[in-house]
N, CA, C and O atoms as a GROMACS GRO file, in nm:
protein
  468
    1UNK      N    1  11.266  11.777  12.491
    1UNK     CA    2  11.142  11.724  12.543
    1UNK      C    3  11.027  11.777  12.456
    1UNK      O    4  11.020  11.898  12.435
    2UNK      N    5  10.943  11.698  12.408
    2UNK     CA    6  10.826  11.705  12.285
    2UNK      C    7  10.696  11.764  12.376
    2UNK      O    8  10.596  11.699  12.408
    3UNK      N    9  10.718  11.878  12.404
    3UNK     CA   10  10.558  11.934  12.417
    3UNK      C   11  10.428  11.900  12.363
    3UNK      O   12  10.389  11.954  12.259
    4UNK      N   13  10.354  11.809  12.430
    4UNK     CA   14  10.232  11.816  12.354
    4UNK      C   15  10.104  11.889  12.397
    4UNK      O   16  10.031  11.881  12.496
    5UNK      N   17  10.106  11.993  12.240
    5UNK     CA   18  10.027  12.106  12.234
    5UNK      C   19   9.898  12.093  12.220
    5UNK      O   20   9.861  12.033  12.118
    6UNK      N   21   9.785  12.147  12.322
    6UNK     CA   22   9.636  12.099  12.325
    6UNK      C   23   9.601  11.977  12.438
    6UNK      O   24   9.485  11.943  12.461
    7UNK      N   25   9.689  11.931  12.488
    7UNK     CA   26   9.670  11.836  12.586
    7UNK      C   27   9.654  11.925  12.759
    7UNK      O   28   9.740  11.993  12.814
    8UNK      N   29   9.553  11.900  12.795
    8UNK     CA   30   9.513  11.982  12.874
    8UNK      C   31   9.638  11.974  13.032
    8UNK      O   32   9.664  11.866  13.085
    9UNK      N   33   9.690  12.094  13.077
    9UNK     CA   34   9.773  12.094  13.188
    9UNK      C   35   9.747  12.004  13.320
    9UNK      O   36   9.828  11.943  13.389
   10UNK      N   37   9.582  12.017  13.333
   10UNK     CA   38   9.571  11.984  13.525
   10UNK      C   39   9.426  11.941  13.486
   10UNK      O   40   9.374  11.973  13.379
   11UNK      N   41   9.390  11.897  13.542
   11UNK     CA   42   9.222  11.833  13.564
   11UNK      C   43   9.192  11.953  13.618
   11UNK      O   44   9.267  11.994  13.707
   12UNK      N   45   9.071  12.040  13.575
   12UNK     CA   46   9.029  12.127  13.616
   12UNK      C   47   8.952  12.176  13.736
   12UNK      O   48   8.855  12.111  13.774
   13UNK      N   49   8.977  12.253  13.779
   13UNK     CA   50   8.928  12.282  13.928
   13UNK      C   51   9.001  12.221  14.043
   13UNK      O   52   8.957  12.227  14.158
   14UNK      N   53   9.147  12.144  14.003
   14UNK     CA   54   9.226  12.071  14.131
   14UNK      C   55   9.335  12.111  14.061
   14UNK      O   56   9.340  12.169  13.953
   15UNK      N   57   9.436  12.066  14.146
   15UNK     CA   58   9.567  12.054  14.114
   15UNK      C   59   9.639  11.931  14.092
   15UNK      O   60   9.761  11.925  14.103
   16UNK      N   61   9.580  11.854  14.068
   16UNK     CA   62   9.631  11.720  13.989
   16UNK      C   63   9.685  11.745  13.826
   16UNK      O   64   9.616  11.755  13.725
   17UNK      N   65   9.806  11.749  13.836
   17UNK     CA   66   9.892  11.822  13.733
   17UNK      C   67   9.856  11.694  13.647
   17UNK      O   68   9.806  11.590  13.689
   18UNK      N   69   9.893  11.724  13.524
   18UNK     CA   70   9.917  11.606  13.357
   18UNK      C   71  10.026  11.638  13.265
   18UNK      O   72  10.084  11.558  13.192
   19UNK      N   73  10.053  11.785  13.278
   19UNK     CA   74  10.221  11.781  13.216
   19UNK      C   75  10.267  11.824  13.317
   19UNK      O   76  10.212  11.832  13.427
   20UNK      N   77  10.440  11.874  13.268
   20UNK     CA   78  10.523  11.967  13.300
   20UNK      C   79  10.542  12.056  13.202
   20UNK      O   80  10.531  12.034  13.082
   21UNK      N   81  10.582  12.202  13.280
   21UNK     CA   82  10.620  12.299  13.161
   21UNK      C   83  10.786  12.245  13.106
   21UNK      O   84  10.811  12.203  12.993
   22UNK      N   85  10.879  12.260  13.213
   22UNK     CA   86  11.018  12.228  13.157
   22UNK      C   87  11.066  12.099  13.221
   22UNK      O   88  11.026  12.057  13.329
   23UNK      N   89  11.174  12.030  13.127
   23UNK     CA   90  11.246  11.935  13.178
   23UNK      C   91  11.287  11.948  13.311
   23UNK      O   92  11.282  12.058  13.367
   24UNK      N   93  11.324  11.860  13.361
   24UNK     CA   94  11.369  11.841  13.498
   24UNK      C   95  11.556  11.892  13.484
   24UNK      O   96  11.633  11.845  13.400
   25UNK      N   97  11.586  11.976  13.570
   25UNK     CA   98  11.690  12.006  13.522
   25UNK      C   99  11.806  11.898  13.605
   25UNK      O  100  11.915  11.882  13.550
   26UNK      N  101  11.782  11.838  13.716
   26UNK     CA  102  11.818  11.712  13.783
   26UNK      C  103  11.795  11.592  13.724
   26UNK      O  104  11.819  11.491  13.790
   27UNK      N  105  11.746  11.581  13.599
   27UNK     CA  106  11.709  11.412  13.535
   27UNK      C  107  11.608  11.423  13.535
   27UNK      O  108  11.545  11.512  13.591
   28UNK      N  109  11.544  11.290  13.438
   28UNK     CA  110  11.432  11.261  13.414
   28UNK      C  111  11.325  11.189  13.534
   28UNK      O  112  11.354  11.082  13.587
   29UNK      N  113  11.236  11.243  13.557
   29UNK     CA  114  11.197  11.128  13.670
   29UNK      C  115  11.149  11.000  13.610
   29UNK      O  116  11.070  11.002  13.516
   30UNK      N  117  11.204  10.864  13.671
   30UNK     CA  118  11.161  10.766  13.571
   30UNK      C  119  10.996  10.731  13.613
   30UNK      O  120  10.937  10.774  13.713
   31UNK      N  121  10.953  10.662  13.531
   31UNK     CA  122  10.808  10.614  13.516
   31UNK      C  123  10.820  10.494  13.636
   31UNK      O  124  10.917  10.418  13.629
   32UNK      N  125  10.752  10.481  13.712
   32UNK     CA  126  10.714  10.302  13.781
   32UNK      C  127  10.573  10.285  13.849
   32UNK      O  128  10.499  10.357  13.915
   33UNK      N  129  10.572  10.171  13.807
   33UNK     CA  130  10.425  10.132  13.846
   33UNK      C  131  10.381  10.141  13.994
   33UNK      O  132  10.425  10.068  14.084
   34UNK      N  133  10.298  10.229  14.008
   34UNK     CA  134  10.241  10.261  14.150
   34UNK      C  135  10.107  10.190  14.167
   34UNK      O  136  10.015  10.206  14.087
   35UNK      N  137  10.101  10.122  14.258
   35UNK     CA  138   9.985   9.999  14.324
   35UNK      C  139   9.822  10.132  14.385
   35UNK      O  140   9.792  10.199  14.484
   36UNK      N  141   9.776  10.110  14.278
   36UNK     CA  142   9.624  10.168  14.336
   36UNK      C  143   9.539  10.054  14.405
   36UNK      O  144   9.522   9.937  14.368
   37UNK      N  145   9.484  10.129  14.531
   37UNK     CA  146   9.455  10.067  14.634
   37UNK      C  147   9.254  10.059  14.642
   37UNK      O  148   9.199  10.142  14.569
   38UNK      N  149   9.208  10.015  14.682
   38UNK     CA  150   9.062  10.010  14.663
   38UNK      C  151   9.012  10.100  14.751
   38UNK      O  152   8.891  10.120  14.747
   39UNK      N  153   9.086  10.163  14.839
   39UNK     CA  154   9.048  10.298  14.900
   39UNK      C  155   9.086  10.408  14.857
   39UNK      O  156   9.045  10.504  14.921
   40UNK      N  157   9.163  10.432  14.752
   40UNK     CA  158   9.205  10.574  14.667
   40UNK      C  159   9.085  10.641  14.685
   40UNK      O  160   8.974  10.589  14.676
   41UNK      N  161   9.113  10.784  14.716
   41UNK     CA  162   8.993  10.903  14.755
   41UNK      C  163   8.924  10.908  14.568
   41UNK      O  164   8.970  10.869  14.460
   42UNK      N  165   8.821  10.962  14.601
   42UNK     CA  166   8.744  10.949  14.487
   42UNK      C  167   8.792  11.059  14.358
   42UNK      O  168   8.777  11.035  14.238
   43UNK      N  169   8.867  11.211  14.429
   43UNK     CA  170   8.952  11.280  14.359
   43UNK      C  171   9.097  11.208  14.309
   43UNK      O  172   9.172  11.278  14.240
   44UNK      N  173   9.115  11.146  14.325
   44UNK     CA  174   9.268  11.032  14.262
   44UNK      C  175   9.166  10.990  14.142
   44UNK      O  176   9.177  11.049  14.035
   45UNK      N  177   9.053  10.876  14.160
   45UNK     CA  178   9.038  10.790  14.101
   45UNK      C  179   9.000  10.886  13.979
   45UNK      O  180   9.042  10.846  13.870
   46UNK      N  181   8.924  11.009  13.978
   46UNK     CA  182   8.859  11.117  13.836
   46UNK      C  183   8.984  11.148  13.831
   46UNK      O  184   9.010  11.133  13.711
   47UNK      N  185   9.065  11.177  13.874
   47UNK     CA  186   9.214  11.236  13.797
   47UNK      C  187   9.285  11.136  13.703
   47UNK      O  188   9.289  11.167  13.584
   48UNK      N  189   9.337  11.027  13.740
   48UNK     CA  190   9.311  10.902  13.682
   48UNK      C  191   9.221  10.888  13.552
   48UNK      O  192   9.274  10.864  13.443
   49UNK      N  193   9.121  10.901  13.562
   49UNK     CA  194   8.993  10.866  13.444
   49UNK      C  195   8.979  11.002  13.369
   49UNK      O  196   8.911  11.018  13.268
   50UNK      N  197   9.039  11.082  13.421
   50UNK     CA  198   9.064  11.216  13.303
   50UNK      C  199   9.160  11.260  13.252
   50UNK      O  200   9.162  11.359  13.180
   51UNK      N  201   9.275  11.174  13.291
   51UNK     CA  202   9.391  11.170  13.245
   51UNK      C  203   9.400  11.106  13.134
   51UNK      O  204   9.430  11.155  13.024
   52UNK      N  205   9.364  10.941  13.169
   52UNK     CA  206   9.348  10.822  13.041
   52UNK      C  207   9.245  10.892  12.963
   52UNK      O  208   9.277  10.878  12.846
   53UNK      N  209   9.131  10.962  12.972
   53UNK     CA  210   9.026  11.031  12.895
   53UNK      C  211   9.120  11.126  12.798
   53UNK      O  212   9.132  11.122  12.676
   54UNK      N  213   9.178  11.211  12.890
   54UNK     CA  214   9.276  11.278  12.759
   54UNK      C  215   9.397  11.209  12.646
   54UNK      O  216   9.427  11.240  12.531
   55UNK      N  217   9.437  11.125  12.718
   55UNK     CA  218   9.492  11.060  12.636
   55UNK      C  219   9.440  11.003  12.527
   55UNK      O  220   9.477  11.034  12.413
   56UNK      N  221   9.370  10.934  12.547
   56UNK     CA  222   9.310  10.854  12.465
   56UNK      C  223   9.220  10.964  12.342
   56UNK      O  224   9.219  10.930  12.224
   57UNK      N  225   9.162  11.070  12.377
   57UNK     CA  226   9.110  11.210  12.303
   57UNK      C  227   9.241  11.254  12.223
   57UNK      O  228   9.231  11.294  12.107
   58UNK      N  229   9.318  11.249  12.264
   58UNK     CA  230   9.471  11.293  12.182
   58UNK      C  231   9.612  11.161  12.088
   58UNK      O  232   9.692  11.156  11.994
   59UNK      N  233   9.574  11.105  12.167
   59UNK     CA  234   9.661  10.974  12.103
   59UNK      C  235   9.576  10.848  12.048
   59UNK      O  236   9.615  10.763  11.968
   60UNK      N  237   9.483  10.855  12.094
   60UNK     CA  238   9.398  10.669  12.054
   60UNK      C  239   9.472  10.589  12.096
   60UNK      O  240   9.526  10.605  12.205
   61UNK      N  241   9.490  10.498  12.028
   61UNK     CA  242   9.528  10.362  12.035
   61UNK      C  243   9.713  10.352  12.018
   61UNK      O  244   9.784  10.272  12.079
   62UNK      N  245   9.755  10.449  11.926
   62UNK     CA  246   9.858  10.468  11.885
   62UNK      C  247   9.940  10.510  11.932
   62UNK      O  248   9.916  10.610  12.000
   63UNK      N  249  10.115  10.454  11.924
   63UNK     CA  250  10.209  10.524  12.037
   63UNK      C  251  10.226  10.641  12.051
   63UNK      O  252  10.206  10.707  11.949
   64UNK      N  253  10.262  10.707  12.161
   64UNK     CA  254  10.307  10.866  12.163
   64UNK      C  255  10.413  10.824  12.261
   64UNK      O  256  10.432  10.730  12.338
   65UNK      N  257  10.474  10.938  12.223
   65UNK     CA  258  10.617  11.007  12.332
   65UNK      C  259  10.556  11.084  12.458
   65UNK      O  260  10.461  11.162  12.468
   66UNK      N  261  10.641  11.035  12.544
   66UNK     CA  262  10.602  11.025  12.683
   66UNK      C  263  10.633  11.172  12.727
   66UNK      O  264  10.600  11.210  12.839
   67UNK      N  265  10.692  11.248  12.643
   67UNK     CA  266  10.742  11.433  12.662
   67UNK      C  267  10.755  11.502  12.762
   67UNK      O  268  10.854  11.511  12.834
   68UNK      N  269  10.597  11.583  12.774
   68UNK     CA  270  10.598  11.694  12.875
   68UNK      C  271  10.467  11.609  12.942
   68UNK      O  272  10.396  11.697  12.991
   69UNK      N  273  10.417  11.504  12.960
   69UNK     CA  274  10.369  11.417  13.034
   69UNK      C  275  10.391  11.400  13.156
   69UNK      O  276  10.481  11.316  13.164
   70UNK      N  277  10.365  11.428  13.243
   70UNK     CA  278  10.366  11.457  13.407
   70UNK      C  279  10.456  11.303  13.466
   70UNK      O  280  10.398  11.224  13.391
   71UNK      N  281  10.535  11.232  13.531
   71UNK     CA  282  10.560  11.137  13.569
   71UNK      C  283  10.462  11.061  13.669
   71UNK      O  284  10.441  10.939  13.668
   72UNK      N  285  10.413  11.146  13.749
   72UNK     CA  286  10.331  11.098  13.847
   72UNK      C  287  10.232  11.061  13.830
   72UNK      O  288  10.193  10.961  13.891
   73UNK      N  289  10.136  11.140  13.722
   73UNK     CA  290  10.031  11.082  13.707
   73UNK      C  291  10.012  10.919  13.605
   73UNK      O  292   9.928  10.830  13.594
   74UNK      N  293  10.180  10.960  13.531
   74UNK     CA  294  10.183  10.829  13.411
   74UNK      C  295  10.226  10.757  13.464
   74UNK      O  296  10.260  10.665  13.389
   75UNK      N  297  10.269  10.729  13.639
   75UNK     CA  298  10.317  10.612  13.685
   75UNK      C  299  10.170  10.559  13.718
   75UNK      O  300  10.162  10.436  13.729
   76UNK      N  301  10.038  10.642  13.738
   76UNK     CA  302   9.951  10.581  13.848
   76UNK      C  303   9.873  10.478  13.727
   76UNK      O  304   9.793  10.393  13.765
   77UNK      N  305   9.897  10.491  13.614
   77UNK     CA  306   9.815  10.385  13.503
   77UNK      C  307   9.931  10.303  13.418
   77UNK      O  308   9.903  10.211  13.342
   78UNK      N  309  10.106  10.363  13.449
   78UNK     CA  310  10.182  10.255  13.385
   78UNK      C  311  10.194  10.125  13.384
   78UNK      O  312  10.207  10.105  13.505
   79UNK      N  313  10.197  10.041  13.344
   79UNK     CA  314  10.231   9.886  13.345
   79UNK      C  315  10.102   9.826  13.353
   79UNK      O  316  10.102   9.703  13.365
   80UNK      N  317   9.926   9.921  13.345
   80UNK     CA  318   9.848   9.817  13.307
   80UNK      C  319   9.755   9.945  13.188
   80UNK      O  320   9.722   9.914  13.073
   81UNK      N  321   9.734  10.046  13.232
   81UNK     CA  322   9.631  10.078  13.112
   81UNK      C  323   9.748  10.172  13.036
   81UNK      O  324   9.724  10.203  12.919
   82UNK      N  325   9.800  10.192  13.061
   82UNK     CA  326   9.989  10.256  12.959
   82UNK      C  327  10.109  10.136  12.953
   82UNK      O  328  10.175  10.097  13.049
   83UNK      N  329  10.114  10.106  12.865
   83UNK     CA  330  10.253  10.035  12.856
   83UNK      C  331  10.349  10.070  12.760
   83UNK      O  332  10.307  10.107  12.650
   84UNK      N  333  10.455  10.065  12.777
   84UNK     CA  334  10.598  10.059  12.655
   84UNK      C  335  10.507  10.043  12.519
   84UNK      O  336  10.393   9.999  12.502
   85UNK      N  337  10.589  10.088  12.445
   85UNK     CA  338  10.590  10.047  12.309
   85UNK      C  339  10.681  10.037  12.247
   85UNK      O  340  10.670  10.018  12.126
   86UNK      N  341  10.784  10.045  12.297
   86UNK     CA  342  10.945  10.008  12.247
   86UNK      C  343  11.012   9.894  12.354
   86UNK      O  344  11.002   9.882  12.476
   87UNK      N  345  11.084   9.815  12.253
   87UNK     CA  346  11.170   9.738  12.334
   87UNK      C  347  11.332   9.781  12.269
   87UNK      O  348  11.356   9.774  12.148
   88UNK      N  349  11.424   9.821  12.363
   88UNK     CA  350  11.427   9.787  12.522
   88UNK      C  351  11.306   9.941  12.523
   88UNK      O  352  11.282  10.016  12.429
   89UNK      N  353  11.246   9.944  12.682
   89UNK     CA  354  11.229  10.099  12.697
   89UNK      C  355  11.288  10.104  12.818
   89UNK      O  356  11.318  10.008  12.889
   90UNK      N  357  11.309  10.253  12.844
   90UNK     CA  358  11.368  10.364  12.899
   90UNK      C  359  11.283  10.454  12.993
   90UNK      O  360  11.263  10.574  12.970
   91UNK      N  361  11.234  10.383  13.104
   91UNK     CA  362  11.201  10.467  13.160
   91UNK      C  363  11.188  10.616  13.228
   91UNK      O  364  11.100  10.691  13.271
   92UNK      N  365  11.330  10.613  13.212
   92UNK     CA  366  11.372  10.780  13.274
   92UNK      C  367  11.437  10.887  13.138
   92UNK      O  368  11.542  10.950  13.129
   93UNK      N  369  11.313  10.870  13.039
   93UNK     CA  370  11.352  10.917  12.922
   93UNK      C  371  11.207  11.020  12.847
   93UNK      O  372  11.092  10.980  12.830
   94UNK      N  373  11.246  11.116  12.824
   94UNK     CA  374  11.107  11.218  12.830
   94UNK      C  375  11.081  11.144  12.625
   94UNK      O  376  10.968  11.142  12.576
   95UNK      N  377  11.196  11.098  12.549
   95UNK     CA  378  11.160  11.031  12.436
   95UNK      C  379  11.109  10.881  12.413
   95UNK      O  380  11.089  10.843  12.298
   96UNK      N  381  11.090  10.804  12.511
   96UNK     CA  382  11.006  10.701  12.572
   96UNK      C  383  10.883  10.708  12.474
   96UNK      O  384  10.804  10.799  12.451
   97UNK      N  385  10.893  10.593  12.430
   97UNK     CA  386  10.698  10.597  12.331
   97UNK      C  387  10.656  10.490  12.402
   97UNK      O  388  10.717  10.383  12.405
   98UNK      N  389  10.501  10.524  12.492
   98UNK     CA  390  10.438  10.456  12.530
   98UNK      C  391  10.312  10.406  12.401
   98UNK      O  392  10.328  10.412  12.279
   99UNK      N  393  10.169  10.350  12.490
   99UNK     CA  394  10.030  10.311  12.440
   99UNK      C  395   9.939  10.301  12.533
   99UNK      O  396   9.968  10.289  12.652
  100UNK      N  397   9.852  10.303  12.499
  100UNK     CA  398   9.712  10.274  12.551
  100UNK      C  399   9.666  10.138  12.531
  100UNK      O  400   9.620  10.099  12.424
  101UNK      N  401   9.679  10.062  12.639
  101UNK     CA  402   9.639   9.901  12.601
  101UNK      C  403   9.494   9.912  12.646
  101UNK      O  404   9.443   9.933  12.756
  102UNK      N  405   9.441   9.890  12.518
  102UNK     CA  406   9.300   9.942  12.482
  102UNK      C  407   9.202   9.831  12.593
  102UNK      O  408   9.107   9.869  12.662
  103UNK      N  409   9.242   9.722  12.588
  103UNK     CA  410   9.149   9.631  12.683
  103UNK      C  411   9.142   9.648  12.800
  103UNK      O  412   9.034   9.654  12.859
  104UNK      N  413   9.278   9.662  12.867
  104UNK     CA  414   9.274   9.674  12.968
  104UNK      C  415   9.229   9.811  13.073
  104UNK      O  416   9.209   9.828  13.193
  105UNK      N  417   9.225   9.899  12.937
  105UNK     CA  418   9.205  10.040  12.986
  105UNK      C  419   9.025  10.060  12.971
  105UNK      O  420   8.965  10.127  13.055
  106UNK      N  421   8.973  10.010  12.885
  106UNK     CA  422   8.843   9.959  12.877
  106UNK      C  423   8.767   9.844  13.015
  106UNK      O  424   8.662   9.845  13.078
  107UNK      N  425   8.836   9.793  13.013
  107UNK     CA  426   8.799   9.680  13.182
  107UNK      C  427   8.814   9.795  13.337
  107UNK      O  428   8.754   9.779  13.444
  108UNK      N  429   8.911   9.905  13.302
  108UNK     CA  430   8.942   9.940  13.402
  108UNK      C  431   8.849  10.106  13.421
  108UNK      O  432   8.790  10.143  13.523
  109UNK      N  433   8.862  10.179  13.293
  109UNK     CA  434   8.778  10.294  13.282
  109UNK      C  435   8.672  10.286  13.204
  109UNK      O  436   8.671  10.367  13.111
  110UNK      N  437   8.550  10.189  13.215
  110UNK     CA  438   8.440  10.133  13.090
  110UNK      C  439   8.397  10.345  13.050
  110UNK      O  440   8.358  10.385  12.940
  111UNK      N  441   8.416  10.413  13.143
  111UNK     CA  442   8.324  10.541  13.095
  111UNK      C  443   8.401  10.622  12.997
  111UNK      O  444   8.354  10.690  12.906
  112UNK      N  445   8.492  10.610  13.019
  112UNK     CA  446   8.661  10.723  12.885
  112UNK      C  447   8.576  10.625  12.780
  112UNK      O  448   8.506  10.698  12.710
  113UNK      N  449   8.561  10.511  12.751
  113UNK     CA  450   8.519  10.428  12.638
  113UNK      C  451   8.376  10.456  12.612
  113UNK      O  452   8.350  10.421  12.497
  114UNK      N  453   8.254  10.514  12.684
  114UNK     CA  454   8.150  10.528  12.659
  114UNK      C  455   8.066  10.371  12.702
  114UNK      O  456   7.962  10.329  12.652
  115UNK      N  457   8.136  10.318  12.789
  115UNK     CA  458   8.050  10.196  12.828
  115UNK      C  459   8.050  10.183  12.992
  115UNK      O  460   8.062  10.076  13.052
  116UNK      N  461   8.032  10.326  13.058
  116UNK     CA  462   8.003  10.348  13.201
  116UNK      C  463   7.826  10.346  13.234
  116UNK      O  464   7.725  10.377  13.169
  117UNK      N  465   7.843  10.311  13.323
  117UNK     CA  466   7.672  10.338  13.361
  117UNK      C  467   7.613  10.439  13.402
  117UNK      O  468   7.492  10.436  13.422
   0.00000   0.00000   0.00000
């Protein structure tokens, strides 16, 4: 599992984790798209927007390996502002290369992009 070094652990001041230290010694947990709701507490939605903020500060546009990347938090933006970048992909795979689908992550977090109000 590919540690990535400098990517910040937890949103600071909560416990809304962004990696793991070690593999899961039971399997990988797989990635799936979790339905955000228009009542998500306002601490979800900044964990969320500082998550994709780090990402995007560390990867851009370009694929990365899904590693020591937390599952939970990369299910809550998979399948619209994170997607695959390999076909087939592998969800329950810590060597998984995702992306940042730049539009949609822009429509959804205008402020990580610098176009918040």
């Amino acid at each position: 599992m590919l540690k990535h070094r400098g990517f910040p652990g937890r949103l600071p001041g909560t416990d809304f984790q962004f990696t793991i230290r070690r593999a899961n010694p039971k399997g990988v947990t797989p990635l799936t798209q979790r339905e955000r709701f228009r009542d998500r507490k306002a601490a979800d939605r900044r964990a969320d927007s500082a998550f994709l903020e780090a990402l995007w500060e560390h990867f851009g546009d370009q694929p990365f390996e899904r590693g020591n990347l937390d599952a939970g938090r990369l299910s809550w933006l998979f399948g619209r502002e994170v997607v695959p970048a390999e076909d087939p992909f592998d969800s329950a795979s810590y060597d998984a290369l995702l992306q940042i689908d730049v539009d949609a992550a822009r429509q959804t977090f205008p402020d990580v992009f610098g176009g918040g109000v």
